[in-house]
Each structure stands twice: as C-alpha cells, then as structure tokens.
Kinemage of the C-alpha trace (Angstrom):
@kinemage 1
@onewidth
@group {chain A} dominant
@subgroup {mainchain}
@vectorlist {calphas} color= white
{ca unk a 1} P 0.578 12.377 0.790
{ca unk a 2} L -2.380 9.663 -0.450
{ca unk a 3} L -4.051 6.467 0.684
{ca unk a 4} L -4.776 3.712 -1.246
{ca unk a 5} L -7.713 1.803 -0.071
{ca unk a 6} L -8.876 -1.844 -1.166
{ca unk a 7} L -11.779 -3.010 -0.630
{ca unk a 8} L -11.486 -5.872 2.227
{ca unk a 9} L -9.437 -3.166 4.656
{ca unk a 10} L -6.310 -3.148 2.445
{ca unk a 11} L -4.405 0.106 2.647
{ca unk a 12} L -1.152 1.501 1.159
{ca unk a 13} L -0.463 4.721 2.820
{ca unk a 14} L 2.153 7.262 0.748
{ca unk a 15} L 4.025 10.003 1.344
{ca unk a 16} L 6.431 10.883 -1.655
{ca unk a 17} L 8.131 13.926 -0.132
{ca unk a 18} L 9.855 11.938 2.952
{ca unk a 19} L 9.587 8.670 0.741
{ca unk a 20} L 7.866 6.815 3.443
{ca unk a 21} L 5.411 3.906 2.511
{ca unk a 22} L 3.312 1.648 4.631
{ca unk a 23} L 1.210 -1.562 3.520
{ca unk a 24} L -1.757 -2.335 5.237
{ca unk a 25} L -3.000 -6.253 4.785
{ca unk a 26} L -6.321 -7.231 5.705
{ca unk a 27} L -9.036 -9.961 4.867
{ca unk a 28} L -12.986 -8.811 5.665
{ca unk a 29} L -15.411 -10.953 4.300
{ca unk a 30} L -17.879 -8.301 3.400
{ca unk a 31} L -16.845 -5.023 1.625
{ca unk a 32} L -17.286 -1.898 4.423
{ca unk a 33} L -18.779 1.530 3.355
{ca unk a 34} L -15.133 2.963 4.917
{ca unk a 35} L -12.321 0.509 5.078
{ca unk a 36} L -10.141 3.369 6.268
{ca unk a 37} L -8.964 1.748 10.279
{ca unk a 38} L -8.598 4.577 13.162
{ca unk a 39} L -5.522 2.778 14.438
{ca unk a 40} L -3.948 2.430 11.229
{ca unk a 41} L -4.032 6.377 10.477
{ca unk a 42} L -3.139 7.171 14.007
{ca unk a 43} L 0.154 4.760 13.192
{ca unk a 44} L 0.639 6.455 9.932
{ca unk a 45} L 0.480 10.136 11.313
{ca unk a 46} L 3.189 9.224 14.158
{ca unk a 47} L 5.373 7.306 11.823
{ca unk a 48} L 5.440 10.220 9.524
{ca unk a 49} L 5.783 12.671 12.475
{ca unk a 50} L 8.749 10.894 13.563
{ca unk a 51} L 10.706 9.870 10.322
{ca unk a 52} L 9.624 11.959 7.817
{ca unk a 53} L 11.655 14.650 8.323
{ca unk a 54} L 14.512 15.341 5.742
C-alpha cells in the first residue's frame, strides 16, 4: 500500500494487493508542508477495510 501526494492536496492512494485505487483532486493556492487530509485517510482506511478483502 502507497500514497501519492501532489503538491496542491492531490492524492492517489494505492493498494496493489486488493487492487483498490482512489484519486484525490484538490486546488490550494499555496503549497502545504503536509498535503496529506485526515478525512481523506480515514476514507481510505474504511474503504480498504471494507472491500479489500479477496
């Protein structure tokens, strides 16, 4: 499992072993020190938790 950050709060979450993927758009006019968004891991965790099962 990885996390692609950008730098203006774009994200592309991966998780090859269930082959999930999720895409993350955002627009911040200044570059952050950590683009990474609370909500958008918790959302990642859970949809892993519930679909990436095999």
């Amino acid at each position: 499992m990885f996390l692609l950050l950008g730098i203006s709060g774009q994200g592309l979450f991966v998780d090859p072993e269930s082959k999930l993927i999720m895409v993350q758009t955002a627009v911040r006019k200044l570059p952050v020190g950590d683009p990474k968004s609370p909500e958008a891991m918790a959302l990642w965790y859970a949809i892993v938790a519930q679909y990436g099962h095999r």
